[in-house]
C-alpha positions in Angstrom: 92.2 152.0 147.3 95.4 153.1 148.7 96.6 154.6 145.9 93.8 156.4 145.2 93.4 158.2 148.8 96.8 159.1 148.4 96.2 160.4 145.2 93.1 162.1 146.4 95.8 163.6 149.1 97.8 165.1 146.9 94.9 166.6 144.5 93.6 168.6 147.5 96.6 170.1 148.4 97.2 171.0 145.4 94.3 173.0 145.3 94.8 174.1 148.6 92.3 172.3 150.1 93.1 170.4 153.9 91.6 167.4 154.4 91.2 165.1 157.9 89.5 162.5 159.4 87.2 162.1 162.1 87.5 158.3 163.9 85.4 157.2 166.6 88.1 155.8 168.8 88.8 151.3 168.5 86.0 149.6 168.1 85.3 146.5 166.6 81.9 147.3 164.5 80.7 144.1 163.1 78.4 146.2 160.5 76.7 149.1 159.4 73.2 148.3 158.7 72.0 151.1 157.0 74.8 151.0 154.3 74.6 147.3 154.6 78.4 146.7 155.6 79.0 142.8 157.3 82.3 142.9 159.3 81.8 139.5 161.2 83.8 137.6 158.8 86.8 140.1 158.9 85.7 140.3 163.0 86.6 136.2 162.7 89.8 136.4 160.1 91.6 138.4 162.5 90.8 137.2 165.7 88.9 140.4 166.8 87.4 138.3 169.8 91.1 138.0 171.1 91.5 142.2 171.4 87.7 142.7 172.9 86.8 144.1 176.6 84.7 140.8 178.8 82.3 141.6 181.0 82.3 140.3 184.7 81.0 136.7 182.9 83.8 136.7 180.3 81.3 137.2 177.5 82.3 140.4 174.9 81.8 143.1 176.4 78.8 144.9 173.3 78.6 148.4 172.9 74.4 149.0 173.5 74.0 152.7 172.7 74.1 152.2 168.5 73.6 148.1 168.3 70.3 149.1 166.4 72.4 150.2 163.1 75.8 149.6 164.1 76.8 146.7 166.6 79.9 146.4 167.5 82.4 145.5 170.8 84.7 147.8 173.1 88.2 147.3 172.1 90.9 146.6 175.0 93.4 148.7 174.7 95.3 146.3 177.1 95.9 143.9 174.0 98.9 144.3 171.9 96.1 143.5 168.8 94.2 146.7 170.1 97.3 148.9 169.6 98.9 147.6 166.3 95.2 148.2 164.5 95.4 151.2 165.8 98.7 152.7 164.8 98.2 150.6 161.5 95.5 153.0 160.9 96.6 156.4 161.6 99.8 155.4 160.0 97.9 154.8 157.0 95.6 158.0 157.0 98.9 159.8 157.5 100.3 157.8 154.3 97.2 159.1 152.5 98.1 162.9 153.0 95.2 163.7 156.0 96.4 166.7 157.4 94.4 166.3 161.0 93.3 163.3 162.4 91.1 163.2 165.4 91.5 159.2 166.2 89.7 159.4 169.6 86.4 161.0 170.0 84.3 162.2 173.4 83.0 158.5 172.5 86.3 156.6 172.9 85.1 153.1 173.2 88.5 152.0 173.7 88.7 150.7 177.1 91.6 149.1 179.6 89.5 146.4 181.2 90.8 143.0 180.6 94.1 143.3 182.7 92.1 144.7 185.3 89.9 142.1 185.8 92.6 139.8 185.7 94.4 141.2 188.3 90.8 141.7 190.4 90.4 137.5 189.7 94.0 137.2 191.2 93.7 139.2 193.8 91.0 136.7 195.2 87.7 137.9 197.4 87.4 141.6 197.9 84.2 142.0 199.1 84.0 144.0 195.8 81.1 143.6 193.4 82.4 143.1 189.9 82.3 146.6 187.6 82.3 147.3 184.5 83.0 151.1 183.5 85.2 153.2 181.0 88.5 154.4 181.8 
């Protein structure tokens, strides 16, 4: 596959075309119904739970908003995990020739919760409700 998106790089600039890529931000998606992709089992292989946002109850934190065709979790951008994926994946777009990359959309689901709510948990009673919201 590599080899032939690099290939694919090359062919366009050749012919003066520019080619990009438009990400929505780090999420773990677990599939994509409609085109009948299953993640879980790569989700499980690399340990996706580890890199994931918790909510309040230390449960994965889901994304709601497109779980009817494409589930998926809120990456924490907190975990080292979160950040090599991340870099591994521009890195490679970059490899393949992509001239722009827009990696993070106005949907960013990428999120810096977990240390926080570590530090909240530390910090003992507050008198502060729990709260989950995007950075």
């Amino acid at each position: 596959m590599r080899a032939t998106q690099a290939f694919f790089g090359i062919m366009a600039r050749e012919r003066g075309w520019h080619i990009g890529s438009y990400c929505n931000g780090t999420r773990w998606v677990l599939a994509h119904l409609p085109g009948g992709c299953d993640g879980r089992e790569y989700f499980e292989q690399h340990h996706g739970e580890a890199s994931v946002c918790r909510t309040p109850e230390g449960k994965p934190w889901e994304e709601n908003w497109d779980a009817a065709w494409r589930p998926s979790y809120a990456s924490c951008m907190g975990v080292e995990q979160t950040r090599e994926l991340a870099l591994d994946f521009v890195r490679r777009l970059i490899g393949w020739g992509l001239e722009s990359l827009q990696f993070f959309d106005q949907n960013l689901s990428a999120v810096l919760l977990r240390r926080v709510q570590t530090d909240l948990r530390q910090m003992g009673d507050t008198g502060l409700e729990p709260v989950t919201s995007r950075v």
